[in-house]
Kinemage of the C-alpha trace (Angstrom):
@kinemage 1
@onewidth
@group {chain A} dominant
@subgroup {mainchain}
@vectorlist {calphas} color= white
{ca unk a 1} P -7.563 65.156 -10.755
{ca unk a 2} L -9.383 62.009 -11.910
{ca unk a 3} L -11.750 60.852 -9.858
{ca unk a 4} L -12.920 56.997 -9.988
{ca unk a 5} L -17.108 56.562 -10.121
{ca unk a 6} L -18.529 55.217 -7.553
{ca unk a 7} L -19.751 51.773 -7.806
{ca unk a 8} L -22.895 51.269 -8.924
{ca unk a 9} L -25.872 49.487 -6.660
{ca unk a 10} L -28.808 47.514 -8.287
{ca unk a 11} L -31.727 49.026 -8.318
{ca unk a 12} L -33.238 49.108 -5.278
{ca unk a 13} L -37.531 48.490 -4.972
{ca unk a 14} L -37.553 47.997 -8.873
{ca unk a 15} L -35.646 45.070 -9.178
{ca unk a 16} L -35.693 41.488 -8.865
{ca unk a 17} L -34.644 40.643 -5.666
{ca unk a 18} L -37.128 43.130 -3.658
{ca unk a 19} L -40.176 41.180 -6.410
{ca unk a 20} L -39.098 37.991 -5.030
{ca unk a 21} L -39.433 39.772 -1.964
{ca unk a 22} L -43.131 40.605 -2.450
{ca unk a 23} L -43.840 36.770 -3.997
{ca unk a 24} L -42.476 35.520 -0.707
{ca unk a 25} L -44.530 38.217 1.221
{ca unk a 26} L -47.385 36.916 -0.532
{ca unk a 27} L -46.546 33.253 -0.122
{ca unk a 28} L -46.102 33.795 3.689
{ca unk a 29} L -49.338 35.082 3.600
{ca unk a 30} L -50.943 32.456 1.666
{ca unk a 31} L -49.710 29.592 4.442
{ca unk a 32} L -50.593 31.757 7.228
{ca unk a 33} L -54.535 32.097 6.341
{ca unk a 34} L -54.017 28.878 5.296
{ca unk a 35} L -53.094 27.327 8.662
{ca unk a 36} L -55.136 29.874 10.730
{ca unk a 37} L -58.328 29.110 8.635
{ca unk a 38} L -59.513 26.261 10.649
{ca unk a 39} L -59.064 28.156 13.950
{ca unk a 40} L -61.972 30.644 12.038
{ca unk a 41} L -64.138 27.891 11.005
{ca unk a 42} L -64.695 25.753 13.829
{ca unk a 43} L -66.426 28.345 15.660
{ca unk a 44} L -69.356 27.833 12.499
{ca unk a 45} L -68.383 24.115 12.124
{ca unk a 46} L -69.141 22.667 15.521
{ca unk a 47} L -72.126 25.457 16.429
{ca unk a 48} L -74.451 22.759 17.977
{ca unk a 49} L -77.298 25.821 18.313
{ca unk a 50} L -77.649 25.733 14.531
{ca unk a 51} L -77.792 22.033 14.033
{ca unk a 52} L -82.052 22.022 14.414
{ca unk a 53} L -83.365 21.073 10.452
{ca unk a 54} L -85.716 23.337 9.761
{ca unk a 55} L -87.356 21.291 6.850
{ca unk a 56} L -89.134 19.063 9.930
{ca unk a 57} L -90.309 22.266 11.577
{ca unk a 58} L -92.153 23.480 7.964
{ca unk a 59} L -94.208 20.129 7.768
{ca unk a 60} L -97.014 22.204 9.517
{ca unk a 61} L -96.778 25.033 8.100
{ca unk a 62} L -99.367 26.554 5.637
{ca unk a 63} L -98.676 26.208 1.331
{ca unk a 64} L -98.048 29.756 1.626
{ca unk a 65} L -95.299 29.517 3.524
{ca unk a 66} L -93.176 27.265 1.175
{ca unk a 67} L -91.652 30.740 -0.470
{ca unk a 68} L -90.449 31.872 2.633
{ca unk a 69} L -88.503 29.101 2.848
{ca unk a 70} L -87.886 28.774 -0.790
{ca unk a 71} L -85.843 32.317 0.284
{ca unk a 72} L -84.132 30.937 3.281
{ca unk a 73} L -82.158 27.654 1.527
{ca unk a 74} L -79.042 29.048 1.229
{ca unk a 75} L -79.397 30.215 4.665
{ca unk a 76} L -80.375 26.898 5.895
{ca unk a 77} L -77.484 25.276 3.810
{ca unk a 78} L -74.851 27.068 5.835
{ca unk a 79} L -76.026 26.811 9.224
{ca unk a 80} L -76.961 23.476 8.918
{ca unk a 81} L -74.939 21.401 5.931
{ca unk a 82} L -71.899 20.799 7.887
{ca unk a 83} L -72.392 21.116 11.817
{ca unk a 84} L -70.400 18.381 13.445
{ca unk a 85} L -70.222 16.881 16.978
{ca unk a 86} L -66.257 17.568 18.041
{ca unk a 87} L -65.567 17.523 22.059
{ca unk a 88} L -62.901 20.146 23.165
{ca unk a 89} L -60.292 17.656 23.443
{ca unk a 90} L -61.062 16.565 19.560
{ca unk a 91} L -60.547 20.510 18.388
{ca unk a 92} L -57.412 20.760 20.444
{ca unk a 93} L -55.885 17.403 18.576
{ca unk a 94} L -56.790 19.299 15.054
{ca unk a 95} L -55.622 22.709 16.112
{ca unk a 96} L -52.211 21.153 17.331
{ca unk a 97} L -51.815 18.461 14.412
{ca unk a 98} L -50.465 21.322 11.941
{ca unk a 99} L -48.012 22.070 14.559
{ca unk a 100} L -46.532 18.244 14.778
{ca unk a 101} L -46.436 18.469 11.239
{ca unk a 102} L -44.165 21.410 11.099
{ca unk a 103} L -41.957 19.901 14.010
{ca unk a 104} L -41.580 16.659 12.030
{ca unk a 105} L -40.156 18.846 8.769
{ca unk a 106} L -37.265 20.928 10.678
{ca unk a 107} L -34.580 18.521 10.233
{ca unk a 108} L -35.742 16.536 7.142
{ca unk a 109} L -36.012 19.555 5.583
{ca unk a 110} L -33.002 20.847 6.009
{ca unk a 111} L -32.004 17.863 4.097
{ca unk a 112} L -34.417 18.257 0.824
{ca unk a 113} L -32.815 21.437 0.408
{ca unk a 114} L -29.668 20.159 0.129
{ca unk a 115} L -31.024 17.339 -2.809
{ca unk a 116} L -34.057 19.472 -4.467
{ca unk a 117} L -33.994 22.933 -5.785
{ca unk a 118} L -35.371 25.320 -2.852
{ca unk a 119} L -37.817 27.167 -5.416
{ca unk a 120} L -38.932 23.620 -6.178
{ca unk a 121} L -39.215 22.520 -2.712
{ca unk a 122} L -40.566 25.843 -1.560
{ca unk a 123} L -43.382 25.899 -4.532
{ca unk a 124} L -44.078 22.296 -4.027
{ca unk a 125} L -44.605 22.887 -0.328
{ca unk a 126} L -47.141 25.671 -1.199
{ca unk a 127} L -48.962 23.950 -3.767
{ca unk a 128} L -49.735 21.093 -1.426
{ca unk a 129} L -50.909 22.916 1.551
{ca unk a 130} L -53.203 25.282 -0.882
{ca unk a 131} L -54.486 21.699 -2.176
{ca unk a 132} L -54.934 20.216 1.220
{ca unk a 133} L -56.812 23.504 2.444
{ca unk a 134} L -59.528 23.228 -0.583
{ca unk a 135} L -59.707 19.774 0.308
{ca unk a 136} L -60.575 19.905 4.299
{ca unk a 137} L -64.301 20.307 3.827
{ca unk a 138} L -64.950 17.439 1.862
{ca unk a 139} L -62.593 16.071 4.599
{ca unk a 140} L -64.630 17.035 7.648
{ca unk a 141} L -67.291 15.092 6.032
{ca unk a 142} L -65.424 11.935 5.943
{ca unk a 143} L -64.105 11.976 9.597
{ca unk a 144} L -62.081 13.774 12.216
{ca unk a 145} L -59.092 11.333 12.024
{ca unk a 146} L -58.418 12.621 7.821
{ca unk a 147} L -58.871 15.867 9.037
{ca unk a 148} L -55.897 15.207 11.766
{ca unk a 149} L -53.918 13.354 8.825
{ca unk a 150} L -54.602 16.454 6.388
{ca unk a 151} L -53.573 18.960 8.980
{ca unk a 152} L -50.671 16.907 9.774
{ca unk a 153} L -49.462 16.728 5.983
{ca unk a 154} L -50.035 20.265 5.363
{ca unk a 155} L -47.732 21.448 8.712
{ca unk a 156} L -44.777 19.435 7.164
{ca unk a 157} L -45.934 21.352 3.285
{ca unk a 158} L -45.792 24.577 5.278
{ca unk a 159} L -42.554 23.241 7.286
{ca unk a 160} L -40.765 22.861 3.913
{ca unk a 161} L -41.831 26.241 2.589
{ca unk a 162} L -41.050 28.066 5.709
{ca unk a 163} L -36.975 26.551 5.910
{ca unk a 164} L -36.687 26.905 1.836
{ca unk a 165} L -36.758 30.121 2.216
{ca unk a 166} L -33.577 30.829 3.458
{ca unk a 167} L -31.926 28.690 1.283
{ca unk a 168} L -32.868 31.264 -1.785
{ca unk a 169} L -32.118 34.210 0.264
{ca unk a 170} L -28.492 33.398 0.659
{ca unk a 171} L -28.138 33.295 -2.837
{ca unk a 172} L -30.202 36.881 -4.239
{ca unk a 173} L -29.943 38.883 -0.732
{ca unk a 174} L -26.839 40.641 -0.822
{ca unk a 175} L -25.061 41.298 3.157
{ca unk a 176} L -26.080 44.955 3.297
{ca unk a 177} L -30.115 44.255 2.371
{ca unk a 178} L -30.552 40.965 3.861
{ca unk a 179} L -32.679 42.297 6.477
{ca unk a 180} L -34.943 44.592 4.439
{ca unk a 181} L -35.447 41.923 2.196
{ca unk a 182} L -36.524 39.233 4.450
{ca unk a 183} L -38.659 41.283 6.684
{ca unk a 184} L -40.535 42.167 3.749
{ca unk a 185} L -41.275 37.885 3.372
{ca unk a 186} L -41.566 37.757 6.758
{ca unk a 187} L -43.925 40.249 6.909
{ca unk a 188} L -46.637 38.116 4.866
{ca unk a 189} L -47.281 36.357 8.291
{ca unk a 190} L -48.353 38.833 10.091
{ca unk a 191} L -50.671 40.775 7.643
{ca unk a 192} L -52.211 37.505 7.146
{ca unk a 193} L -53.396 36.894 10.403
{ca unk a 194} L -54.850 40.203 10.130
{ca unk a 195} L -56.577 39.509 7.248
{ca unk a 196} L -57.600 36.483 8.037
{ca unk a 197} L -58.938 37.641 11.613
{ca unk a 198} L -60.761 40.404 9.926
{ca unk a 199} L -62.982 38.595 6.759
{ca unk a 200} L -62.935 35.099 8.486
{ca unk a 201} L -65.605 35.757 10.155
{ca unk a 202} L -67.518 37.741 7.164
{ca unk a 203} L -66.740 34.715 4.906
{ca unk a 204} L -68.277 32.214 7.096
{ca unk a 205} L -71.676 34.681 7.886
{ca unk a 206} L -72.045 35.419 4.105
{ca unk a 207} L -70.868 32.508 2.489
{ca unk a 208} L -70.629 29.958 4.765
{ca unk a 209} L -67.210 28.191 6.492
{ca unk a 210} L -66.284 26.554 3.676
{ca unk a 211} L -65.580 29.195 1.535
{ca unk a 212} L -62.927 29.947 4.194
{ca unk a 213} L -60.669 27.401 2.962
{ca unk a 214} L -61.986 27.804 -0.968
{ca unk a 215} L -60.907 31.041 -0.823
{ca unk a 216} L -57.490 31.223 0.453
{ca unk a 217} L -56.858 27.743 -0.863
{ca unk a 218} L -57.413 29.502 -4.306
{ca unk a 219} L -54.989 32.016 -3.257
{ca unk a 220} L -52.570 29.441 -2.763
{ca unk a 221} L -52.316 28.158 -6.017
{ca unk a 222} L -52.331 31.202 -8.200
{ca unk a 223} L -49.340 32.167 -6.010
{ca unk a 224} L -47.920 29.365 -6.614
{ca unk a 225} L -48.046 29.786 -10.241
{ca unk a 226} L -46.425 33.183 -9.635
{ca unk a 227} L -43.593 31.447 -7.411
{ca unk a 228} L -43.161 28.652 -10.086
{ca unk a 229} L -42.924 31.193 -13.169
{ca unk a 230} L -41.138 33.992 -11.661
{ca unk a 231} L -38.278 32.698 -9.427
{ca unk a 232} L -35.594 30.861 -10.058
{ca unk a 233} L -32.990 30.133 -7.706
{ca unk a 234} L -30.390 31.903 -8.181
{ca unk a 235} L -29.588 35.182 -10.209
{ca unk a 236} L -27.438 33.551 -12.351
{ca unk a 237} L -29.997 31.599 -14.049
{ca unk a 238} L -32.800 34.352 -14.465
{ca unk a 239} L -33.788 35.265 -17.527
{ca unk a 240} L -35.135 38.849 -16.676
{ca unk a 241} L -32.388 39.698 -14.471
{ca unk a 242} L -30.461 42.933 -15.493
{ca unk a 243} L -26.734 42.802 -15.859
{ca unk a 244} L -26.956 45.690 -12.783
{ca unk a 245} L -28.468 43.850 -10.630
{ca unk a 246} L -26.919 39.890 -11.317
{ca unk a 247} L -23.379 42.190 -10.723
{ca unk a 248} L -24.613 43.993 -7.610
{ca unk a 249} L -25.489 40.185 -6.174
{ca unk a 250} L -22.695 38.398 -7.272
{ca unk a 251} L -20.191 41.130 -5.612
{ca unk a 252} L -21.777 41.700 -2.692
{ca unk a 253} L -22.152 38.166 -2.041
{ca unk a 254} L -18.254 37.392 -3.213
{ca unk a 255} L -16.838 40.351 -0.601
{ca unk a 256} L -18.676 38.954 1.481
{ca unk a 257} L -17.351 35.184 0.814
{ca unk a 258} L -13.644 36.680 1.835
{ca unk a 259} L -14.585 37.694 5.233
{ca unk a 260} L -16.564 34.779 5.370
{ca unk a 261} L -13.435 32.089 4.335
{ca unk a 262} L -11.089 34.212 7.308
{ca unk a 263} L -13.345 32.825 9.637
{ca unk a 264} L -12.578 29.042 10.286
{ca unk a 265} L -8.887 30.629 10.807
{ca unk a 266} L -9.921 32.801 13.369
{ca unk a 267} L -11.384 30.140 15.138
{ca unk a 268} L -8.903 27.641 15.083
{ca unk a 269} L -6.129 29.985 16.378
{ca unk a 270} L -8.517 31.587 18.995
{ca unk a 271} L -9.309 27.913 19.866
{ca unk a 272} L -6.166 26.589 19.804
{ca unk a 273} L -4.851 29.298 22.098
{ca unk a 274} L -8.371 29.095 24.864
{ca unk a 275} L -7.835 25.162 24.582
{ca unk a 276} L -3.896 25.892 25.691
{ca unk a 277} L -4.909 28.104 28.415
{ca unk a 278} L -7.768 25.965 29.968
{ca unk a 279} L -5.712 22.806 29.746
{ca unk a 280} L -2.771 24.265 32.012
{ca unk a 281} L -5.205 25.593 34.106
{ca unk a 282} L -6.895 22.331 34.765
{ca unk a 283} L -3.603 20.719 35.303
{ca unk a 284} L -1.865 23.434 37.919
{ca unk a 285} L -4.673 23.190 40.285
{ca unk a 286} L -5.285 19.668 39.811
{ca unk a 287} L -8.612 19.357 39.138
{ca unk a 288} L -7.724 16.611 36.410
{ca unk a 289} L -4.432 13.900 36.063
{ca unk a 290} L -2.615 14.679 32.739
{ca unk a 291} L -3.824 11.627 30.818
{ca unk a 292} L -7.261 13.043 31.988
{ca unk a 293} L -6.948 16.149 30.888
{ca unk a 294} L -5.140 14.719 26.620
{ca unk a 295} L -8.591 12.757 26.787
{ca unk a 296} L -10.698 15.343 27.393
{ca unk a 297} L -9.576 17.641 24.755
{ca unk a 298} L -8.932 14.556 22.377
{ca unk a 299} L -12.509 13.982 22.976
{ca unk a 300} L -13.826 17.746 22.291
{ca unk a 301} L -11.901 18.423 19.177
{ca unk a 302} L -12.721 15.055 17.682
{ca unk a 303} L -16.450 15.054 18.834
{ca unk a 304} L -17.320 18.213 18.393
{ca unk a 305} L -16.778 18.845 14.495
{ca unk a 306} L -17.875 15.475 13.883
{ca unk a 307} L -21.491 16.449 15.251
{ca unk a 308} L -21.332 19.592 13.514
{ca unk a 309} L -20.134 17.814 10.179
{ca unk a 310} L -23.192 15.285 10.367
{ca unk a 311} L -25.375 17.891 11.167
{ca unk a 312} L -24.880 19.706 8.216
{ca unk a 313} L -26.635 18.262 5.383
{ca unk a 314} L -29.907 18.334 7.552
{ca unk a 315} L -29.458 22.591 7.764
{ca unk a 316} L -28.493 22.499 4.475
{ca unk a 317} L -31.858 25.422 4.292
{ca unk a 318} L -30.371 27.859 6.878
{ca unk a 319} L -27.611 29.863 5.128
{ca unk a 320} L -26.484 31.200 8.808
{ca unk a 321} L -26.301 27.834 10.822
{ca unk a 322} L -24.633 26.217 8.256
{ca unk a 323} L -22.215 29.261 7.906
{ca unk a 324} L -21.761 28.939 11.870
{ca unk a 325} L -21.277 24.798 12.024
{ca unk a 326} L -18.689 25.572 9.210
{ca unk a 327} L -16.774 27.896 11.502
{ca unk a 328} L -16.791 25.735 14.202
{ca unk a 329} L -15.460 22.694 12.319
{ca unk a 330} L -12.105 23.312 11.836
{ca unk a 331} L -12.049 25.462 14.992
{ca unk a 332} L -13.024 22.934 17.566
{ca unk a 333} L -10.804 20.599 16.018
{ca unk a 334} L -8.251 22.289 17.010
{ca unk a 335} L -8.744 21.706 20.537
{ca unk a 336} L -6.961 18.318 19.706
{ca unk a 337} L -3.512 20.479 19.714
{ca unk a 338} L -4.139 20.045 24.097
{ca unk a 339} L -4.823 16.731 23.649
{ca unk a 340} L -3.202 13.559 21.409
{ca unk a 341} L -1.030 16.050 19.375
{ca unk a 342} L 0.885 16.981 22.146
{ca unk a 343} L 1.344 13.670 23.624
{ca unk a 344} L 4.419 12.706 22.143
{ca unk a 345} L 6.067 15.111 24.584
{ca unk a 346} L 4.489 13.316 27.710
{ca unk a 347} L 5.484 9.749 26.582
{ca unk a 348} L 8.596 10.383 24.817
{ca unk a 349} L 10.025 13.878 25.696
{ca unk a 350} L 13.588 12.807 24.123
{ca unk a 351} L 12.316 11.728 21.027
{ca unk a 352} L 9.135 14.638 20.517
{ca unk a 353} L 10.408 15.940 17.804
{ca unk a 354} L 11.345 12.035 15.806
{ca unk a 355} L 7.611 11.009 16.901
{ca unk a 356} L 6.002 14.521 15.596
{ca unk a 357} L 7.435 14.231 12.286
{ca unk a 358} L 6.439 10.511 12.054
{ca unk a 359} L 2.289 11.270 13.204
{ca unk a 360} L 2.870 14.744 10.199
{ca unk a 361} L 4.013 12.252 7.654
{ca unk a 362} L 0.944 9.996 8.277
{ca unk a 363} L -1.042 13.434 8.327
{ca unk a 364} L 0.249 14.072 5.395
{ca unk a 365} L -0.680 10.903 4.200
{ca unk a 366} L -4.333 11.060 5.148
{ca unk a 367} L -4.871 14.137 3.443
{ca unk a 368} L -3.610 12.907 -0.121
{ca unk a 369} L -6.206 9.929 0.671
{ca unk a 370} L -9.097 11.964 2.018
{ca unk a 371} L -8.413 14.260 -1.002
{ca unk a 372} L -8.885 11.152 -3.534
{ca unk a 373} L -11.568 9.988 -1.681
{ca unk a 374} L -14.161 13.184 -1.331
{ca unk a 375} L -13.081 13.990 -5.381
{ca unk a 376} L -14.659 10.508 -5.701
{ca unk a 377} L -17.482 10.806 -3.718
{ca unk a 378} L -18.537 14.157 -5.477
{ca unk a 379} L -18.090 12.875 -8.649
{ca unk a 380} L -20.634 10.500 -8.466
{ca unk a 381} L -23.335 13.038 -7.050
{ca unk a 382} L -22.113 16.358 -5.624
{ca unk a 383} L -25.067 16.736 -3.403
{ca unk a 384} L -24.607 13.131 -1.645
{ca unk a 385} L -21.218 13.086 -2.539
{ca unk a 386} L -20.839 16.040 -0.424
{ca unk a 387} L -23.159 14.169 2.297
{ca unk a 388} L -20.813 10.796 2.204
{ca unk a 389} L -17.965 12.568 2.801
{ca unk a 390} L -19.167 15.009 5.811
{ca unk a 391} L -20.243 11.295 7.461
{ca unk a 392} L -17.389 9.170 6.361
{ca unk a 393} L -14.944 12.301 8.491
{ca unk a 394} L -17.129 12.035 11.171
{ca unk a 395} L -16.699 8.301 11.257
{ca unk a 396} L -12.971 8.404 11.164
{ca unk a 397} L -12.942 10.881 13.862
{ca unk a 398} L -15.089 8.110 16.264
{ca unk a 399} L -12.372 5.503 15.555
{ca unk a 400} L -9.579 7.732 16.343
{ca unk a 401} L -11.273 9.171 19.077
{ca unk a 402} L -12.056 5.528 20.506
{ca unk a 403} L -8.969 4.006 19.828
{ca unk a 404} L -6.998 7.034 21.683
{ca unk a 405} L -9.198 6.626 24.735
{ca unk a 406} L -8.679 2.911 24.908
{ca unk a 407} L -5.031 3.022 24.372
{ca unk a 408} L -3.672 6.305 25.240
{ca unk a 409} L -1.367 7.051 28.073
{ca unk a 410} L 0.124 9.996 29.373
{ca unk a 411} L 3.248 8.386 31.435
{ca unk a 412} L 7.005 8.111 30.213
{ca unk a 413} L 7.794 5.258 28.350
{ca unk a 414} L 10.516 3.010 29.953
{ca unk a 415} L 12.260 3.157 26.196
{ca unk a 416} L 12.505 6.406 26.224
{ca unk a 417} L 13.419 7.399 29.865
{ca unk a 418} L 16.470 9.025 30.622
{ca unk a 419} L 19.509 6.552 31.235
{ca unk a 420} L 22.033 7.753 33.571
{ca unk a 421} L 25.833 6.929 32.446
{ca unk a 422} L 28.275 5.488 36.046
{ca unk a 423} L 31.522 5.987 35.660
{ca unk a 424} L 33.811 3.130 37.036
């Protein structure tokens, strides 16, 4: 009996996915030493016991002591070159500053993503944090307040690198390796605080402190000419890719899509029924009056996926938050069906089903215009496009939403009551 062969996998540690794997691992550990360097340093930087100059202390000294400290100069030079006068409360404003910078990059870059290439957002993130590193000696010299500044900078380079990452991983990590691939990135971290733990300290004694940040500031930018000659975005647009592998991606990724597109359905029904359920039970034991209770869940379905649709474009980076904010888009919407939808039977009971066809025709309506209108917007520029049209629902929503709450009722209208016939 014929048999069908089983599909075949990419290749597994000898491919191009698990490379950009190592790159990343690499790059992780790059910004790491990067940002930990400083923490390793100071302890050589502000040492006030070393700050003596020994030059005033040979003026008595015998001739024949001048090659003794012909021998000790590049001792001298890195004990006492760069010792500078920083109070606790000074080192805890530089250690911290890298940290504001990364706060001040979550959101915004979320957003880059969504306009720049991530391997050009991630590299250029890199690039300037390896810069800034070989630059903070020189820095020190000038001041404590450009140190702050070029601490700050690099946290939002390193902010941007960290949250571009994901962004490429959605697109080369198929469902089934995703983890194995990013802990291998993620990894990076963590050996490079061991590394940089380990020789910090042997740098500064042999070298001297700045060849802390020389060194791993180096680092930084031959990785980043790996990052910026070997990756590409996608595996569609490699040139080295295999035809194995690009097919292993693209499949996984497209089962994966189905399951993925079943979702927002299974929200919305599992909402729509929950929203049903907690409505009635609001209303039989009175905790709110009917018009109360349509608000309230006019409110949450039209609220709701209008914070998650502006919030999109700024998470644009994080394949799984957008992935969830799409989900609950068209499933918290659907919390309207307790609220506005089903109002026609509380003000007009004879005439529901007139009304209800009416509200579907101009539903109809707005979704031939909204259709126009985002096939516009995209056609001008699909990444803003896509932006303008995520803020312009969000802004209908409001009005809706607003105009309901001012002018919605829940009571029988007198032209519509019931009108009882007397016989004479």
């Amino acid at each position: 009996m014929d048999t069908k062969p089983p599909p075949r996998k990419g290749a597994d540690f000898c491919s191009l996915r698990y490379g950009l794997a190592l790159i990343m691992h690499f790059s992780n550990f790059t910004m790491i030493t990067q940002r930990v360097s400083l923490s390793i340093a100071i302890i050589a930087m502000v040492n006030s016991t070393q700050q003596d100059d020994p030059l005033n202390a040979s003026t008595e000294e015998p001739l024949t002591d001048t090659f003794r400290h012909s021998s000790r100069s590049s001792e001298d030079f890195k004990t006492r070159a760069s010792v500078y006068q920083w109070s606790p409360e000074t080192q805890g404003i530089i250690f911290s500053s890298i940290s504001y910078g990364i706060i001040l990059t979550l959101i915004p870059s979320g957003y880059l993503a969504g306009i720049f290439e991530a391997k050009q957002m991630l590299g250029a993130g890199l690039l300037i944090s390896s810069l800034l590193t070989l630059f903070t000696p020189l820095a020190a010299d000038f001041g404590v307040i450009l140190v702050i500044v070029i601490r700050t900078v690099q946290g939002m380079a390193q902010g941007m690198a960290w949250t571009g990452q994901f962004t490429i991983w959605a697109k080369w990590a198929p469902p089934l390796e995703r983890s194995k691939l990013t802990s291998i990135a993620g990894s990076g971290a963590a050996f490079g605080s061991f590394i940089i733990l380990c020789v910090g300290g042997l740098i500064s004694q042999a070298l001297g402190w700045p060849f802390i940040f020389y060194i791993f500031g180096s680092i930084g930018c031959v990785c980043c000419l790996l990052w910026y000659t070997m990756i590409y975005d996608d595996p569609m647009h490699h040139p080295c890719i295999s035809a194995r592998e690009k097919e292993h991606i693209v499949s996984s990724l497209a089962q994966q899509s189905g399951v993925l597109s079943s979702l927002p359905f299974v929200a919305a029904a599992s909402c729509t029924i929950l929203g049903g359920q907690l409505a009635d039970f609001l209303l039989s034991r009175n905790f709110l009056s009917l018009i109360s209770v349509r608000k309230l869940f006019s409110s949450l379905g039209l609220l709701l996926p209008s914070l998650c649709a502006v919030a999109l474009p700024f998470v644009a980076s994080s394949y799984m938050t957008t992935i969830i904010l799409l989900i609950l888009i068209p499933g918290t919407s659907n919390l309207c069906d307790s609220g506005f939808i089903i109002n026609t039977l509380d003000v007009a009971p004879r005439y529901a089903s007139f009304l209800m066809g009416i509200s579907r025709g101009f539903g109809l309506i707005a979704g031939i215009v909204s259709s126009t209108t985002t096939g516009f917007l995209i056609s001008q520029d699909s990444e803003s496009g896509w932006r303008n049209v995520f803020f312009l629902s969000a802004a209908v929503n409001m009005f809706g939403l607003i105009f309901y709450l001012t002018f919605g009722q829940a009571e029988i209208q007198d032209w519509a009551a019931e009108r009882t016939l007397t016989r004479l």
